[in-house]
C-alpha angles and dihedrals in degrees: 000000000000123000089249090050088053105051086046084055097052086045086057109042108012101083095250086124102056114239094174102134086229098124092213085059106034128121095003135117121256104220087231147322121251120223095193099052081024082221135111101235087200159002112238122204084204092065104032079059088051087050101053093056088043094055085051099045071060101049088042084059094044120004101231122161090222089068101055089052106060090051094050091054091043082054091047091054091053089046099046102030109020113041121096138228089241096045106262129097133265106243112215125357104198118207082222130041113272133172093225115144094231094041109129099253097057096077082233098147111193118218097203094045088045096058103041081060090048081056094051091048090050099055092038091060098045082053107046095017089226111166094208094063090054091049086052090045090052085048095051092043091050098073102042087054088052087045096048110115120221091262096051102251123120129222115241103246138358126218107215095191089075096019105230130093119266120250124255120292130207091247110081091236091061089052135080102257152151092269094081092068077095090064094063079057081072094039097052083044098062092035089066090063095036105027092216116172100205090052084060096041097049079049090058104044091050095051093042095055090044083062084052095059100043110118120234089257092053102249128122115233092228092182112053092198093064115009102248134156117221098196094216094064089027086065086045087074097046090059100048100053087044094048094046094039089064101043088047099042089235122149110194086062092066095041085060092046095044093053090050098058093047073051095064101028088060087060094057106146117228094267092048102251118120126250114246098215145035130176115230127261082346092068090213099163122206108218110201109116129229127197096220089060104050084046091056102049090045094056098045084052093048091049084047096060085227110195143185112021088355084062091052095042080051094058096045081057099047090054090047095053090049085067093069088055109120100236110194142000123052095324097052103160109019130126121241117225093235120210130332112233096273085058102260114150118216125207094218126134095209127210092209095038090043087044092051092046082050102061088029100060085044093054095044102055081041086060098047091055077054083249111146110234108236108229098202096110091043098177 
């Protein structure tokens, strides 16, 4: 069984989509499982959108079902448990009190999660037809077109206790950044079923401001205090304007895509993995290694069709992902999370890391038979 096969079957038949029966857990994604506690702190409405794009890039390979079925319980999580009054999603509902920022009961509404789930609605419904995942869609777009800023950017999160967005925090994912070029992927998506002109217009405005904001060397600053680039939203970036680019015909989109992703791959590390972190116009790079972003890169490179000295650079990072695989035991399969940016390694078998490896490891065996990845089901 092929490494691919095997993470599809730890999606399928780890836990990492909770069956449970509980109707406030059912049918979404756990963030990871933990082999030290042997427990999933909590269910994540990012990655249960994730995996509901993941569940249908799968169904799109080889119609199951199954398949189908999982993503539209995973749908059906987000509808009934996660979606909030104002539009947005709820961000983490722990099984155990926590005081976590993003925990359900503090009102926090997260506009990137928010729109990776508006994503997962939006393909859902172009494949079932189900009028109660494009309602949800229109709810969860709603309030990103209410949040855009005049210059086209998005604030990270809303409280809609006091209804109004949260100021920007020290960590990357509490700021205004490029990463939310992802988010127009979920508007786009939604304007092709409604053909609503403010939905493409609010796309636009967020990507063309993310262009704005590249550097001349083709990375993202990720963290405004001190002008450093975080590869994982930095790629972020990378996929939104590709995939938009190529929704939208535009080519300045993929240019700056395209530039992004020569960015990381320079900074390719000797045993082929990608540093997490570098520190602005100093260059000071920050070694530890995530699987998310080698996944990541792998998989823009892949979609690129990179040749020549990139191809090989491709192949180094495929085989260094495939380090972080969970080889044996109950979550065969499966993709651990790596180390965070202080060093600290985390035994975590991770659904978005494991979701990104999925569709990364697909693309890149597709590019080196000389066949083009389809990025309609971008997890």
């Amino acid at each position: 069984m092929d490494e691919a096969t095997l993470i599809k079957e730890w999606l399928l038949g780890s836990g990492i989509q909770n069956r449970s029966g509980e109707p406030e857990a059912h049918g979404g994604f756990h963030s990871w499982y933990d082999l030290t506690t042997r427990r999933y702190p909590w269910i994540y409405s990012e990655a249960t959108g994730y995996g509901i794009t993941a569940l249908l890039f799968l169904h799109e390979r080889a119609p199951d079902p199954v398949l189908l079925e999982r993503a539209r319980l995973a749908a059906d999580w987000i509808v009934r448990v996660a979606l909030a009054p104002e539009g947005g999603v709820k961000a983490r509902y722990y099984l155990q009190t926590t005081d976590d920022r993003y925990a359900f009961e503090t009102g926090s509404l997260v506009a990137f999660d928010t729109g990776i789930v508006l994503f997962g609605l939006s393909q859902l419904y172009a494949v079932t037809g189900e009028a109660a995942y494009l309602r949800a869609g229109k709810a969860t777009a709603g309030l990103l077109l209410r949040l855009q800023k005049p210059d086209g950017s998005l604030p990270a999160d809303y409280d809609s206790r006091r209804g109004a967005p949260n100021a920007d925090g020290a960590r990357w994912s509490t700021q205004s950044g490029a990463f939310h070029a992802k988010v127009a992927m979920g508007l786009l998506a939604l304007h092709r079923h409604t053909r609503d002109p403010a939905l493409l217009a609010a796309a636009r405005a967020l990507c063309d401001h993310v262009v704005r904001s590249q550097q001349p060397d083709g990375r993202f600053v990720t963290t405004a205090q001190d002008g450093s680039t975080l590869q994982h939203p930095h790629c972020y970036a990378a996929e939104g304007l590709l995939w938009c680019g190529r929704e939208l015909s535009v080519e300045r989109y993929l240019a700056a895509a395209g530039r992004a992703v020569e960015w990381s791959l320079a900074t390719q590390l000797p045993g082929g993995g990608i540093p997490q972190l570098v520190y602005g116009p100093a260059g000071v790079v920050i070694g530890h290694e995530r699987s998310d972003i080698l996944a990541q890169v792998l998989r823009l490179g892949a979609c690129l069709q990179l040749a020549g000295a990139a191809r090989a650079r491709l192949e180094r990072l495929r085989h260094r992902l495939l380090c972080f695989q969970v080889r044996d035991g109950e979550q065969r399969g499966g993709i651990e999370f790596g180390s965070d940016w202080d060093g600290t390694s985390h035994a975590h078998v991770n659904s978005w890391c494991s979701m990104f490896a999925l569709q990364a490891l697909t693309f890149h065996e597709q590019a080196c038979r000389g066949e083009a990845p389809s990025l309609r089901h971008l997890v």
